[in-house]
C-alpha positions as CSV (number, residue, x, y, z in Angstrom):
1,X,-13.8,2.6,-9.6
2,X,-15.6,6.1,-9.4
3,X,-13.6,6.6,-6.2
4,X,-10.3,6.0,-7.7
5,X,-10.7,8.1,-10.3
6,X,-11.9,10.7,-8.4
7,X,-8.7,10.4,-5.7
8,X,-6.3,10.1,-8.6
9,X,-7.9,13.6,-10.2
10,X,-7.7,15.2,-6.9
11,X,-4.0,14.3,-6.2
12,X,-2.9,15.6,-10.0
13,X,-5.1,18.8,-9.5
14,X,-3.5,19.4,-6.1
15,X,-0.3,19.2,-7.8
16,X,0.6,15.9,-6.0
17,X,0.6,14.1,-9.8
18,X,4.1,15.8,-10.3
19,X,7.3,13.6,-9.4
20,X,8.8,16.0,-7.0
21,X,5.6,15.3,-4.6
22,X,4.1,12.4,-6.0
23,X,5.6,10.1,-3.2
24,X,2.9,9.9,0.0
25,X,2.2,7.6,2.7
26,X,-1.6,5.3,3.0
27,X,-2.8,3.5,6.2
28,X,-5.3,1.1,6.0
29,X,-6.6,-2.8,5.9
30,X,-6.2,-5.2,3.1
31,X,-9.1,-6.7,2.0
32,X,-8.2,-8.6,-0.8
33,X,-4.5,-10.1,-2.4
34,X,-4.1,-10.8,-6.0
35,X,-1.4,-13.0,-6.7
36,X,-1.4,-13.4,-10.2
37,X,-1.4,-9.4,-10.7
38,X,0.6,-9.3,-7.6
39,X,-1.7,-6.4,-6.0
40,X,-3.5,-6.1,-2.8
41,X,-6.9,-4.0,-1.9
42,X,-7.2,-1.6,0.8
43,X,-9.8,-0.4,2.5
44,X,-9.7,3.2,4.3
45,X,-11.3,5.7,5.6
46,X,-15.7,6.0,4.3
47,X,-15.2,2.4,3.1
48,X,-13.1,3.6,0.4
49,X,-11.1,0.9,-1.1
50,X,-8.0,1.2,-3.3
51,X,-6.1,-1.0,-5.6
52,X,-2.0,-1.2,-4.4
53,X,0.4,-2.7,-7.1
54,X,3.1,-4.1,-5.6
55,X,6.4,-4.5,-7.6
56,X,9.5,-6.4,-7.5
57,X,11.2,-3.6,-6.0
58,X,9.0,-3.2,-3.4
59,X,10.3,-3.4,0.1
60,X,8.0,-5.7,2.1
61,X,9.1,-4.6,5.6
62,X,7.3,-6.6,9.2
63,X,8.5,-6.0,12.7
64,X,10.6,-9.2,13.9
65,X,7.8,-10.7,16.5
66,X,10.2,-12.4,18.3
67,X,11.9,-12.3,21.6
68,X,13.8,-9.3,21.2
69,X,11.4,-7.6,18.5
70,X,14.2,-4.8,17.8
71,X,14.2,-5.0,13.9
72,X,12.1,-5.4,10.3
73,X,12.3,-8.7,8.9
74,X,11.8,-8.6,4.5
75,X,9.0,-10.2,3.3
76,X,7.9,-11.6,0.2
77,X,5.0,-10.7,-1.4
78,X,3.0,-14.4,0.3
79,X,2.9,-12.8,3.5
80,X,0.9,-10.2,2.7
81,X,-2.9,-11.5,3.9
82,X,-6.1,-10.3,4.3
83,X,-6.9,-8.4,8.1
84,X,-3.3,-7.0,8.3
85,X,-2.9,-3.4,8.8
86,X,-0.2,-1.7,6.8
87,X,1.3,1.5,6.0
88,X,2.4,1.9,2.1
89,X,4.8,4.4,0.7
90,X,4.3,4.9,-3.1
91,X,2.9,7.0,-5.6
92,X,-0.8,7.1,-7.4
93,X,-0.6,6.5,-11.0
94,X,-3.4,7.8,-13.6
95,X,-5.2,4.6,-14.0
96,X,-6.2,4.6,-10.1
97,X,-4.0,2.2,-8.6
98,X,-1.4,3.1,-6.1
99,X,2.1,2.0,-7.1
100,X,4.2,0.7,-3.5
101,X,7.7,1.5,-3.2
102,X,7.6,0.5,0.7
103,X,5.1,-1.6,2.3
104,X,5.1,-2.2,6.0
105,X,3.1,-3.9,9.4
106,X,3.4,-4.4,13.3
107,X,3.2,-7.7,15.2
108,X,0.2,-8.2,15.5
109,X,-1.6,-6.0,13.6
């Protein structure tokens, strides 16, 4: 919790808290899924971990892992899982979690 506080601080001090540069991109592993609060953890760089929310507008994006593999197939929020390694787009908000306005994986990954 200390951590989230502390990245959220840093981002608004850095000027990164206003909406003309709030949007940034994450890498990491998910840890954990909450269904019920439809969020997921991450866990980065240190062993830092960080709380995503993911909302109805979020765009769930996986590479097609078929055949021809040559586009992103939409996803629901069920196939996000524990292990995978994503990218989110989004924006922190001030109570630490990172709000998703694009989450997305490779095969395989």
């Amino acid at each position: 919790m200390k951590i989230k506080k502390l990245l959220v601080l840093s981002l608004l001090a850095l000027g990164l808290g206003s909406s003309a540069y709030a949007d940034m991109d994450m890498y990491g592993q998910i840890t954990a899924v909450d269904n019920a609060a439809k969020t997921i953890t991450l866990s980065g760089n240190g062993g830092a971990s960080i709380v995503v929310q993911v909302f109805p507008y979020t765009e769930l994006k996986g590479d097609d892992c078929g055949a021809f593999g040559a586009y992103d197939t939409h996803e629901k929020f069920t196939a996000l899982k524990p292990g995978m390694f994503i990218q989110v787009d989004g924006m922190p908000s001030a109570n630490g979690v990172f709000g998703a306005r694009e989450i997305e994986w490779q095969c395989g990954r």
